[in-house]
Structure formats: structure tokens, C-alpha cells
PQR file of N, CA, C, O and H, with PARSE charges and radii, in Angstrom:
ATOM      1  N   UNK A   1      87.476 108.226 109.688 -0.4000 1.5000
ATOM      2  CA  UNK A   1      86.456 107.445 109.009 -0.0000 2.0000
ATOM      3  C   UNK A   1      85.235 108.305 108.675  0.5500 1.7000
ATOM      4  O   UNK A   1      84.536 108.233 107.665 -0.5500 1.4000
ATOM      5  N   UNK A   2      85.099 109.233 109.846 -0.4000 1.5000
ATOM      6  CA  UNK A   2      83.701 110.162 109.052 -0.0000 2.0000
ATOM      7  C   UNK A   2      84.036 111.184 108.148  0.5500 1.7000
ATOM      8  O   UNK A   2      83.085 111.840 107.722 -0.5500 1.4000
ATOM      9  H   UNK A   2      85.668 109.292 110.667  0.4000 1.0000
ATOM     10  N   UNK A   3      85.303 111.511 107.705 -0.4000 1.5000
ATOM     11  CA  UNK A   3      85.206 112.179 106.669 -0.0000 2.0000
ATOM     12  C   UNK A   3      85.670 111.388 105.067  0.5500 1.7000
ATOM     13  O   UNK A   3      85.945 111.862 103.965 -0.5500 1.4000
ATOM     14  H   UNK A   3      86.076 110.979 108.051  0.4000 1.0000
ATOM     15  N   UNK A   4      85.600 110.166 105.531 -0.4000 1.5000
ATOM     16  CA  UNK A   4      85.309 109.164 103.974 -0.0000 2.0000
ATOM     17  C   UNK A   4      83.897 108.772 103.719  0.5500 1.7000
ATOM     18  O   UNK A   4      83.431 108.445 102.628 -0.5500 1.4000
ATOM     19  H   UNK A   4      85.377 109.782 106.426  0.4000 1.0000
ATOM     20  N   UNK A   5      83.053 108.868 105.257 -0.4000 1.5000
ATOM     21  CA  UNK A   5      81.250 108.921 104.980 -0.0000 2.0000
ATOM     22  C   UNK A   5      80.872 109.568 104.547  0.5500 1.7000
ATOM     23  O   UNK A   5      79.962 109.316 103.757 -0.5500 1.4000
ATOM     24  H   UNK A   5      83.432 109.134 106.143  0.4000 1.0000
ATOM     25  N   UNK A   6      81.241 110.649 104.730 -0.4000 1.5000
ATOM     26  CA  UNK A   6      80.848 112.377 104.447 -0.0000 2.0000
ATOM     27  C   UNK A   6      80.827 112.295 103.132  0.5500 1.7000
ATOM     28  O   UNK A   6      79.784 112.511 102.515 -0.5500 1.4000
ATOM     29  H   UNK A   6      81.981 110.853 105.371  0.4000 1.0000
ATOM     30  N   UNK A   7      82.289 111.884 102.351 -0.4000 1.5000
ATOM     31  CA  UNK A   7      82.666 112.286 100.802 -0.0000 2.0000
ATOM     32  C   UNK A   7      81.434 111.319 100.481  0.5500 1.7000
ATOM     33  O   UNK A   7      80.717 111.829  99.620 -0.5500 1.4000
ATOM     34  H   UNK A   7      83.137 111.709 102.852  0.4000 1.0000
ATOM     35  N   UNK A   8      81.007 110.161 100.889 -0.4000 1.5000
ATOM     36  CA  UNK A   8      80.741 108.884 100.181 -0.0000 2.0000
ATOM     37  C   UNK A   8      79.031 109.425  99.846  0.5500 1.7000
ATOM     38  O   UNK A   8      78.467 109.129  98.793 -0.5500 1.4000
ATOM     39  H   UNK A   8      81.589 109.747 101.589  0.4000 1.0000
ATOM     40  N   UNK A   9      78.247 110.410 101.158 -0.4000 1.5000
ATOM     41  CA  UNK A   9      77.051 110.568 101.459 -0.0000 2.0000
ATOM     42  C   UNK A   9      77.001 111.982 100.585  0.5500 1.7000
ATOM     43  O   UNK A   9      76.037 112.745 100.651 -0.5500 1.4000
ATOM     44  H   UNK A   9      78.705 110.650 102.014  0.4000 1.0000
ATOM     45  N   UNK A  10      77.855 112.160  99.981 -0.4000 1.5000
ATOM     46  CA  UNK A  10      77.746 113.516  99.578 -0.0000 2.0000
ATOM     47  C   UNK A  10      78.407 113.315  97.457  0.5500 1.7000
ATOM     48  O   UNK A  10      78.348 114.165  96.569 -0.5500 1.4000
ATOM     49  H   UNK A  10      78.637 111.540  99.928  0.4000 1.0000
ATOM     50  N   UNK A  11      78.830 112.176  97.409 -0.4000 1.5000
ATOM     51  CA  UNK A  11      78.897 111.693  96.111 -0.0000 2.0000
ATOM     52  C   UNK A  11      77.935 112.020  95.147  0.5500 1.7000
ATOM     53  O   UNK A  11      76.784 111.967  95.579 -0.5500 1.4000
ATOM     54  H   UNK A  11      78.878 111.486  98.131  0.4000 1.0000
ATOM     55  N   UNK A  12      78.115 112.491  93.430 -0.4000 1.5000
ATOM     56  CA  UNK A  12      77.120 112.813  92.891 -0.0000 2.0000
ATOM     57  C   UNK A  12      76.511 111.587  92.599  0.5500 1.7000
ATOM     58  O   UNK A  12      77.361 111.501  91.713 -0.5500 1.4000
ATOM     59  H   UNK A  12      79.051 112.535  93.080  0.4000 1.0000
ATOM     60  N   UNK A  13      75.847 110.528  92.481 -0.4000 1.5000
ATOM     61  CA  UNK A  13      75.483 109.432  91.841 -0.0000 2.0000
ATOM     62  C   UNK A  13      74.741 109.298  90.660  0.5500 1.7000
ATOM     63  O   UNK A  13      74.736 108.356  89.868 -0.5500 1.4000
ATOM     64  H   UNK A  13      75.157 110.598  93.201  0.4000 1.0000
ATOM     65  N   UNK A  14      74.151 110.290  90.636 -0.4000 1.5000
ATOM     66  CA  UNK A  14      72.938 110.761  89.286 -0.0000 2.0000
ATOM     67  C   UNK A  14      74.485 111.464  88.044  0.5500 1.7000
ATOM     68  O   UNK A  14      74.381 111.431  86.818 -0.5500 1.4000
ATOM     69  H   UNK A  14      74.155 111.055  91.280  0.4000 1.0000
ATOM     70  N   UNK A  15      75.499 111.909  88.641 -0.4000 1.5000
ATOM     71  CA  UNK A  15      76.473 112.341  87.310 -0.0000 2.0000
ATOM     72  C   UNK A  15      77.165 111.185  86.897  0.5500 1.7000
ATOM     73  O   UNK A  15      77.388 110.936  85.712 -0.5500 1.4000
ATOM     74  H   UNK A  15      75.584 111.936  89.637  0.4000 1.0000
ATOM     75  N   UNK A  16      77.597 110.297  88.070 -0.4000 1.5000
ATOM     76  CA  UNK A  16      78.517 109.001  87.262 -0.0000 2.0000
ATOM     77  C   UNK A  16      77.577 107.948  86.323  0.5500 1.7000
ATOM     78  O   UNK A  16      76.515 107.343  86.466 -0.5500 1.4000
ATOM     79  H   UNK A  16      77.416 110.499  89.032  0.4000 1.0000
ATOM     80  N   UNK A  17      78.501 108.081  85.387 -0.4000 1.5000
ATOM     81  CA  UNK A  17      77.675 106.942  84.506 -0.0000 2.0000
ATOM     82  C   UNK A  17      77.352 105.502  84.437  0.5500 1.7000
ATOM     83  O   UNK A  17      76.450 104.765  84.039 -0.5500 1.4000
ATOM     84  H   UNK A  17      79.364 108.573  85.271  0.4000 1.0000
ATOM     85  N   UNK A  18      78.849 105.427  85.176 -0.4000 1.5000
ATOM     86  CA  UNK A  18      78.726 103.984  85.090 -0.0000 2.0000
ATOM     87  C   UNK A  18      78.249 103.341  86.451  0.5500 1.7000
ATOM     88  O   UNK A  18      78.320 102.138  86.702 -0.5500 1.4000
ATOM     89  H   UNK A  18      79.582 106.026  85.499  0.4000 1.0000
ATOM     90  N   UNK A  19      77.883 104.060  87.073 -0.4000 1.5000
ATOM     91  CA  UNK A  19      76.910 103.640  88.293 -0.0000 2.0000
ATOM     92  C   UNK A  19      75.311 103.680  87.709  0.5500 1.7000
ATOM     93  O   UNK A  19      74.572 102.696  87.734 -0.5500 1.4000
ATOM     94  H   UNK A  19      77.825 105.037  86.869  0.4000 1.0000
ATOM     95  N   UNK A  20      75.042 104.612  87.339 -0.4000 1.5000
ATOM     96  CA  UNK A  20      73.864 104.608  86.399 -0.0000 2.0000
ATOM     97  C   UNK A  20      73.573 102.963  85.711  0.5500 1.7000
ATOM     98  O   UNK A  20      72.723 102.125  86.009 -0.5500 1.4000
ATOM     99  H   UNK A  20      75.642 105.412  87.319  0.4000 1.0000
ATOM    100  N   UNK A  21      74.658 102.945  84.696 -0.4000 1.5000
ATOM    101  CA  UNK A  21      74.684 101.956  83.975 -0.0000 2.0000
ATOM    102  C   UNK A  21      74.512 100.300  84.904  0.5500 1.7000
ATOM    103  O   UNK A  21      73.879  99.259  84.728 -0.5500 1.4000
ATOM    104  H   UNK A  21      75.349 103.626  84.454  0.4000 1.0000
ATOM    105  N   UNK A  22      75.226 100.695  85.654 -0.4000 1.5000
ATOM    106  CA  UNK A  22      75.355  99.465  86.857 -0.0000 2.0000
ATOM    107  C   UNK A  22      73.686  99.114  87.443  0.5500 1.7000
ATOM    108  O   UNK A  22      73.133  98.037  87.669 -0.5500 1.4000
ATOM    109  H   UNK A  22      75.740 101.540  85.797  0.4000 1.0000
ATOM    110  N   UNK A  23      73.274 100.337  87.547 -0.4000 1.5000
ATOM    111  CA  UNK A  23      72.204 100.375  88.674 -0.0000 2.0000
ATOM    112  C   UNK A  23      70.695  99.956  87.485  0.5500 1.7000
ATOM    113  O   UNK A  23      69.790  99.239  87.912 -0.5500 1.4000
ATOM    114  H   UNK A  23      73.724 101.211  87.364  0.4000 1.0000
ATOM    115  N   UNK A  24      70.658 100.498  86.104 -0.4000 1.5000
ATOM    116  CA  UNK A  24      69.907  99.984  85.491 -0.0000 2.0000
ATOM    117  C   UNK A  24      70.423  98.504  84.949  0.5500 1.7000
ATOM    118  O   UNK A  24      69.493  97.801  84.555 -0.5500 1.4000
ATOM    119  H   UNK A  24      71.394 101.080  85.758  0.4000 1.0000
ATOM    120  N   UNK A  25      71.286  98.112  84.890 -0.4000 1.5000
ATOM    121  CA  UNK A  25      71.399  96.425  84.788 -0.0000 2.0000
ATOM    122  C   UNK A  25      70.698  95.688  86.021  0.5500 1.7000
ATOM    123  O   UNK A  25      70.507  94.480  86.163 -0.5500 1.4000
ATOM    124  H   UNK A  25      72.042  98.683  85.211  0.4000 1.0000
ATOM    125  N   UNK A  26      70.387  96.683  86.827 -0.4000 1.5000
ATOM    126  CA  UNK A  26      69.554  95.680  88.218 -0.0000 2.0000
ATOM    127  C   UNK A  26      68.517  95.022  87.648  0.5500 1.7000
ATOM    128  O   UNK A  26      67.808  95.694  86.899 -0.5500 1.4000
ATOM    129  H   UNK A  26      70.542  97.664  86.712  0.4000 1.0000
ATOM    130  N   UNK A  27      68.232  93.830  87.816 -0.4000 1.5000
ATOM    131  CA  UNK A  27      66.567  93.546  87.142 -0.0000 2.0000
ATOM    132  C   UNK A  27      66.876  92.098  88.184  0.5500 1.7000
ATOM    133  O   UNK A  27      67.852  91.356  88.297 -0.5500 1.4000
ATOM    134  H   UNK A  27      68.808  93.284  88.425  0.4000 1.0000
ATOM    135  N   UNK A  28      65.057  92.158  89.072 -0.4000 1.5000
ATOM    136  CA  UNK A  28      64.277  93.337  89.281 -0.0000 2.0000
ATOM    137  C   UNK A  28      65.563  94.068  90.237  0.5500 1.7000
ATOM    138  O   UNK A  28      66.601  93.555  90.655 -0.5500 1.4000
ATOM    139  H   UNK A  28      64.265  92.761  88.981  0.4000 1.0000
ATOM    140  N   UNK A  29      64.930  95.745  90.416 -0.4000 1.5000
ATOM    141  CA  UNK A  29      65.422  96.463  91.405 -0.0000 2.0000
ATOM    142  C   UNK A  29      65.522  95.633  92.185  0.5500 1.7000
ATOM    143  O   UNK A  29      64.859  94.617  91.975 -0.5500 1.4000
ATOM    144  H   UNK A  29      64.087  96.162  90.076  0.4000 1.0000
ATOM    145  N   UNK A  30      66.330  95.685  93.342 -0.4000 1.5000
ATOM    146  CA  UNK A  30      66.398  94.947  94.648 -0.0000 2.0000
ATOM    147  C   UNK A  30      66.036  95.802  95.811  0.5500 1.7000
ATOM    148  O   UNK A  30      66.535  96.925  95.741 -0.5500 1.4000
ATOM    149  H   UNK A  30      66.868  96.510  93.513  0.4000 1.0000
ATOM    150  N   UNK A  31      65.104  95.514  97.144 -0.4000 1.5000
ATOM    151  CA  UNK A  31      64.720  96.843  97.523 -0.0000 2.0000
ATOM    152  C   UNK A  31      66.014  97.362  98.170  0.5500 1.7000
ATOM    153  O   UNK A  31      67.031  96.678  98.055 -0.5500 1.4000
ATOM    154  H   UNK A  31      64.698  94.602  97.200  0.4000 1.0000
ATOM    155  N   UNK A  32      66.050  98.672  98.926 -0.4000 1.5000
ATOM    156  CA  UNK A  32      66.656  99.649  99.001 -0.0000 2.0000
ATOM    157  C   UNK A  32      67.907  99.847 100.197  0.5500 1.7000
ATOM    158  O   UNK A  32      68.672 100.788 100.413 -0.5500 1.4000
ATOM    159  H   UNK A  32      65.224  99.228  99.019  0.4000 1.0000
ATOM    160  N   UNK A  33      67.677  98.045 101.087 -0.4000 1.5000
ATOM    161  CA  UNK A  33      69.070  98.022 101.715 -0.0000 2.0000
ATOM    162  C   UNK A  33      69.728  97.288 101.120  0.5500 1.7000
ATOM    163  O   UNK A  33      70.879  97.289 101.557 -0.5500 1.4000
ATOM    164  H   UNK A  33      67.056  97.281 100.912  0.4000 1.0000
ATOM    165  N   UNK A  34      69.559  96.559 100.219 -0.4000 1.5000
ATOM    166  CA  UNK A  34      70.543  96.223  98.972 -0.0000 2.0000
ATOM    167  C   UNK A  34      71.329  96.746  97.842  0.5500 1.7000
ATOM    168  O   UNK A  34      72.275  96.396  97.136 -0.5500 1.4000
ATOM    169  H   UNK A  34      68.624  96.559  99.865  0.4000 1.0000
ATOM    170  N   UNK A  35      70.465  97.811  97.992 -0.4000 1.5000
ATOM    171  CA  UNK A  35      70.718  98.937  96.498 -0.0000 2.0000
ATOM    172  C   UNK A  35      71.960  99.237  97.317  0.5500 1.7000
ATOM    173  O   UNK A  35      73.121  98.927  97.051 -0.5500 1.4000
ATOM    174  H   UNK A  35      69.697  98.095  98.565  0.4000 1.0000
ATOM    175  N   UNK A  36      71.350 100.095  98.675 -0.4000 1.5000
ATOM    176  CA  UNK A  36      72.722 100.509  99.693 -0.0000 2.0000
ATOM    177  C   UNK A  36      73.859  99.791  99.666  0.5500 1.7000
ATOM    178  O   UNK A  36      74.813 100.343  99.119 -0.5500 1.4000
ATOM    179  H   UNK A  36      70.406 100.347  98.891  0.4000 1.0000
ATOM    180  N   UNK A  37      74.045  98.559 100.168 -0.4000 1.5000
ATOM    181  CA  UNK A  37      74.818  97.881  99.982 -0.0000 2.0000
ATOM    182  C   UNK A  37      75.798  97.500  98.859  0.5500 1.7000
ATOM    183  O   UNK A  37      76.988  97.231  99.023 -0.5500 1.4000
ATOM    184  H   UNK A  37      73.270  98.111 100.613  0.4000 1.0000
ATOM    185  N   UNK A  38      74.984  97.518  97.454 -0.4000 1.5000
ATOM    186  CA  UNK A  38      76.043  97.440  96.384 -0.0000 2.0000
ATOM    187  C   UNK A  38      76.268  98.812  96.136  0.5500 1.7000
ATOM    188  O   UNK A  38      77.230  98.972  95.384 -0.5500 1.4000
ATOM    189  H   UNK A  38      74.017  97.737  97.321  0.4000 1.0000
ATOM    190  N   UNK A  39      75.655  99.993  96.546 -0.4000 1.5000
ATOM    191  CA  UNK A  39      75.972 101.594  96.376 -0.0000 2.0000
ATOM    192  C   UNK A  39      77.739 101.492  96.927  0.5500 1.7000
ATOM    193  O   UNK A  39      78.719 101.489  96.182 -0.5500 1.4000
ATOM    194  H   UNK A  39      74.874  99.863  97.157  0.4000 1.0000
ATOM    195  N   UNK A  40      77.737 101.428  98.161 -0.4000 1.5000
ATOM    196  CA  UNK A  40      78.892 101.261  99.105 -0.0000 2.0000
ATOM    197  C   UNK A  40      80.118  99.973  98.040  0.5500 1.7000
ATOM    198  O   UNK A  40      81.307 100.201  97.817 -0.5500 1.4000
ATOM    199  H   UNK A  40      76.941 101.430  98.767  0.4000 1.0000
ATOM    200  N   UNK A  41      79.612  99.153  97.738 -0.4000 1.5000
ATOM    201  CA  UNK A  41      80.260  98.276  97.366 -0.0000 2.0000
ATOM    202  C   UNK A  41      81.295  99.130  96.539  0.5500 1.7000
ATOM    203  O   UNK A  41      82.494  99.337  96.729 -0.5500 1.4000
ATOM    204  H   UNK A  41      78.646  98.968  97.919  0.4000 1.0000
ATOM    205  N   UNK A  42      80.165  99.683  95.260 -0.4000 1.5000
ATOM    206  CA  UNK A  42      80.902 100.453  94.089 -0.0000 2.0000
ATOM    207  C   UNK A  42      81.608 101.349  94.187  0.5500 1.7000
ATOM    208  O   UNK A  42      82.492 101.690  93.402 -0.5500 1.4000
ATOM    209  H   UNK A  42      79.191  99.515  95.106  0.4000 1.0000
ATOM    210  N   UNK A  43      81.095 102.138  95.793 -0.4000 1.5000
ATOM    211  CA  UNK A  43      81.910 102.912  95.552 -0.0000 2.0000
ATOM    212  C   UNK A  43      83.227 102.868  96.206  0.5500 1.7000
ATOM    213  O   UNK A  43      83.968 103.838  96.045 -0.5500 1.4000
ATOM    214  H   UNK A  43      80.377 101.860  96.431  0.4000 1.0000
ATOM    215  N   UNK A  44      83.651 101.796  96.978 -0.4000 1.5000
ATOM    216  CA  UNK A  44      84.992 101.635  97.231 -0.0000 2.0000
ATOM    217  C   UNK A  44      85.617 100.856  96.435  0.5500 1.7000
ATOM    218  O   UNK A  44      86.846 100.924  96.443 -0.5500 1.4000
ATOM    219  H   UNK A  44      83.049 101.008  97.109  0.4000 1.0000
ATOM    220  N   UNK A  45      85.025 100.013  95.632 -0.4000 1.5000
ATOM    221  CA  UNK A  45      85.821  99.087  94.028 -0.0000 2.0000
ATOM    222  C   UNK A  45      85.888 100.403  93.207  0.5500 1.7000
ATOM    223  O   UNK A  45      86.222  99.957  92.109 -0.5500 1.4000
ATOM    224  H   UNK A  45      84.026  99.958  95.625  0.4000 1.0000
ATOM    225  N   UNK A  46      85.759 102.008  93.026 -0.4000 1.5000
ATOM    226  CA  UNK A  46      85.428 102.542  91.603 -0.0000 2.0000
ATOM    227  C   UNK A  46      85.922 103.946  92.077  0.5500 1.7000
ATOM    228  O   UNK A  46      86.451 104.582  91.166 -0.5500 1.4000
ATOM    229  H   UNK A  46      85.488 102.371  93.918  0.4000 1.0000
ATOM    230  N   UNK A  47      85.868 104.685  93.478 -0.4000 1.5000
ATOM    231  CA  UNK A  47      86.003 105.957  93.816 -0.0000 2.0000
ATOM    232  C   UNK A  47      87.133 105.976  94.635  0.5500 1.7000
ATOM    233  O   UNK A  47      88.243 106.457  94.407 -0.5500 1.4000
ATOM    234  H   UNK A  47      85.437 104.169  94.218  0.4000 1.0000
ATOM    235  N   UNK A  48      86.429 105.007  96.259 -0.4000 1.5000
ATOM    236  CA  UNK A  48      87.484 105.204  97.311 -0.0000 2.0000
ATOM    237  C   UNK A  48      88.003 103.846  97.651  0.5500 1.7000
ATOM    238  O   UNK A  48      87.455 103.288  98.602 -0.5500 1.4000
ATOM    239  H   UNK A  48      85.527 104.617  96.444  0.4000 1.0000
ATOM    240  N   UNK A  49      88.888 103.274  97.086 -0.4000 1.5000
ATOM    241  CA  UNK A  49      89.688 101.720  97.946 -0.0000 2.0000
ATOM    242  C   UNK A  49      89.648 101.837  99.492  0.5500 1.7000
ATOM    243  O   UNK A  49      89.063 100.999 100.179 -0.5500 1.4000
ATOM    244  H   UNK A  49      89.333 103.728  96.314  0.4000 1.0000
ATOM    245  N   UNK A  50      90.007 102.436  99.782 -0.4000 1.5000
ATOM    246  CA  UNK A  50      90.232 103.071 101.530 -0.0000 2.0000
ATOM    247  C   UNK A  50      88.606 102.757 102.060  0.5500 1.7000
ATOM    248  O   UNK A  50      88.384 102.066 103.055 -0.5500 1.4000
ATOM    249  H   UNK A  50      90.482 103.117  99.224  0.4000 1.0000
ATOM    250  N   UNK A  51      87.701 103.276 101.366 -0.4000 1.5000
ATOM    251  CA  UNK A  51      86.097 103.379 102.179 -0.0000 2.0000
ATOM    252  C   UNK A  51      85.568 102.216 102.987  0.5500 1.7000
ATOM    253  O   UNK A  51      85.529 101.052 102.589 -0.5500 1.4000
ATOM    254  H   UNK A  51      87.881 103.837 100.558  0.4000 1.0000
ATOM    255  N   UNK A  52      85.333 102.473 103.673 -0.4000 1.5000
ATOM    256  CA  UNK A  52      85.061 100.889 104.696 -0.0000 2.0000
ATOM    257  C   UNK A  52      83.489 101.068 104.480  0.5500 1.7000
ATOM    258  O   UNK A  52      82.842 102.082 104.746 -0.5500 1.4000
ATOM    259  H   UNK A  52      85.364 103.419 103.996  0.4000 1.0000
ATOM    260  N   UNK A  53      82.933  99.688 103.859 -0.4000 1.5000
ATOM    261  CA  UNK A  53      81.685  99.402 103.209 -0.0000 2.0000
ATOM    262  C   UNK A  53      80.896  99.242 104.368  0.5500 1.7000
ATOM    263  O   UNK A  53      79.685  99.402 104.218 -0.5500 1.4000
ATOM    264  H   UNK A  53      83.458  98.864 103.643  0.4000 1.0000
ATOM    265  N   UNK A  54      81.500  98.842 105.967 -0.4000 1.5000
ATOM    266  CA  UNK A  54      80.474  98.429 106.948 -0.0000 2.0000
ATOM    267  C   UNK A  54      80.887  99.323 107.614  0.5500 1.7000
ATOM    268  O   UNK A  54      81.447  98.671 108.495 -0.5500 1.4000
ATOM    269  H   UNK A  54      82.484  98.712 106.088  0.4000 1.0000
ATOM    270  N   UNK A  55      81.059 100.475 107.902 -0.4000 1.5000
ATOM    271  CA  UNK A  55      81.321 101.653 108.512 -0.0000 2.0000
ATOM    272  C   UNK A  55      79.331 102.342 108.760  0.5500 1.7000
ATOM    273  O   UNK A  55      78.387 102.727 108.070 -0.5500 1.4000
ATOM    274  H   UNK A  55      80.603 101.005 107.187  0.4000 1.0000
ATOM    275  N   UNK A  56      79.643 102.141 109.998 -0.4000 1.5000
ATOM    276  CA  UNK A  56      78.063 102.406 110.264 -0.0000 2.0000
ATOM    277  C   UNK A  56      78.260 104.377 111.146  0.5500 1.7000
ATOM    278  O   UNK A  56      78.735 104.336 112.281 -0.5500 1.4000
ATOM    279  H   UNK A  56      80.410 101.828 110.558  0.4000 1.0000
ATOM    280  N   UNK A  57      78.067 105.176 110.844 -0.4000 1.5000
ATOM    281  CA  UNK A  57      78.046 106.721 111.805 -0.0000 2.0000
ATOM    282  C   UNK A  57      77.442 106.180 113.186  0.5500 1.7000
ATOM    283  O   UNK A  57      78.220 106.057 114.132 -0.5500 1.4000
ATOM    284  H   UNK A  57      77.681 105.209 109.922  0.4000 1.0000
ATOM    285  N   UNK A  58      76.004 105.829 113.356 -0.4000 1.5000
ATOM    286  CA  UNK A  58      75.203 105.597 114.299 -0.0000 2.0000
ATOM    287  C   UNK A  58      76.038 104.778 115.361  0.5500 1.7000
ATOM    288  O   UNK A  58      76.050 105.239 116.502 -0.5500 1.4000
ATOM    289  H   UNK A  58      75.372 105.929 112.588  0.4000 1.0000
ATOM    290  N   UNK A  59      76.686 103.697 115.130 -0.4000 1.5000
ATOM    291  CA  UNK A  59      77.534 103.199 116.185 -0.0000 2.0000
ATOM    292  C   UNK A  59      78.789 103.409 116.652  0.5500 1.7000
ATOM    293  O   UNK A  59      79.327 102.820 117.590 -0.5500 1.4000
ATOM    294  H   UNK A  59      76.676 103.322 114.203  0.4000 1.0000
ATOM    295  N   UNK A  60      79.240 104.274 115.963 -0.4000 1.5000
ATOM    296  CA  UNK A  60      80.682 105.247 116.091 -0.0000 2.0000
ATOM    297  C   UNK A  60      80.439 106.132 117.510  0.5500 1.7000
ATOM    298  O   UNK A  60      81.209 106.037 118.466 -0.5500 1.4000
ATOM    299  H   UNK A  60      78.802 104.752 115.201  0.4000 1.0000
ATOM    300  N   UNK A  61      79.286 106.981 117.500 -0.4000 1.5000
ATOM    301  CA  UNK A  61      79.092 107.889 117.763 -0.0000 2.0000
ATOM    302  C   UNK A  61      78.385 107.396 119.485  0.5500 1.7000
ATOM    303  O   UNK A  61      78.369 107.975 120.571 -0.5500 1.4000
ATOM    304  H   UNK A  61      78.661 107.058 116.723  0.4000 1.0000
ATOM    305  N   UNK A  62      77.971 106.325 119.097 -0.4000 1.5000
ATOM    306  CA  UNK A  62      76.740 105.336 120.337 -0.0000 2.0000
ATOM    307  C   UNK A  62      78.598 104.765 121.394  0.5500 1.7000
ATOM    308  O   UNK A  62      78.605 104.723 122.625 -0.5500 1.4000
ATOM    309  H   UNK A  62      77.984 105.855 118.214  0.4000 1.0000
ATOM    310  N   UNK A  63      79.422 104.546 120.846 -0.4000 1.5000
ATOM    311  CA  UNK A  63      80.468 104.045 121.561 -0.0000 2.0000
ATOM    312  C   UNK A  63      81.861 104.652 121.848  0.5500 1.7000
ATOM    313  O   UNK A  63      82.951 104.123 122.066 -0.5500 1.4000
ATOM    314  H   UNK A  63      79.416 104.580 119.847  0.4000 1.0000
ATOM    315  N   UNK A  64      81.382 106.190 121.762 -0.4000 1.5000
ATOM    316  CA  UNK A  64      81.959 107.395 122.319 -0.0000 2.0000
ATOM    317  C   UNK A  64      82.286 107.298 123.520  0.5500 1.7000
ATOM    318  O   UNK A  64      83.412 107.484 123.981 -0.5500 1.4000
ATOM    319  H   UNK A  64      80.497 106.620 121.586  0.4000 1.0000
ATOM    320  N   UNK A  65      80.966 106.895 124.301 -0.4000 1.5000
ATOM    321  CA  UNK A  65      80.624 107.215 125.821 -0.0000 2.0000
ATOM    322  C   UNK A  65      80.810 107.773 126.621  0.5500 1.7000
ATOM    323  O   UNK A  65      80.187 107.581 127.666 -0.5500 1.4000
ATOM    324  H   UNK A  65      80.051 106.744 123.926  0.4000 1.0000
TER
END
């Protein structure tokens, strides 16, 4: 799972267009854990099917123990 975060946190977003396009149809912006949220959305409907949208690092790592 952390190396589908990795690809996901490391995605160009400023080159795809149609995320662009997506992201200026926002009106208003929505603030920025929403943006996150449909970020993740798109990119497992558009890049990765596999990407798990509620895949959090911080609690992966917290339940190691």
C-alpha cells in the first residue's frame, strides 16, 4: 500500500489536464481537505483503480507496534 501512496504523492498534477480542467470547474474552491479528498478520488477513477482513497501512512505506521 505505501508504494501506491508514494506513486499517488509523487503524481504530476500541474501536467494532467484533465485534472486541471476538473479542479477549475470547482466553484467556489472548496478548502483544502476536500480538494484532497476529490484529488484521491480522481486519482483512483482516472490513474490507479487499485489506490485505496482512505489509506492514511500516519496510521499504518502508528499500528506497527
Amino acid at each position: 500500500m505505501q508504494a501506491k501512496y508514494e506513486a499517488y504523492t509523487k503524481y504530476d498534477w500541474g501536467a494532467d489536464k484533465k485534472w486541471q480542467e476538473y479542479l477549475e470547474n470547482l466553484y467556489p474552491l472548496p478548502n483544502a481537505k476536500i480538494v484532497e479528498k476529490r484529488r484521491r478520488k480522481f486519482y483512483q477513477t482516472n490513474v490507479d483503480k487499485d489506490f485505496n482513497i482512505n489509506y492514511d501512512p500516519g496510521s499504518e505506521s502508528s499500528n506497527a507496534g
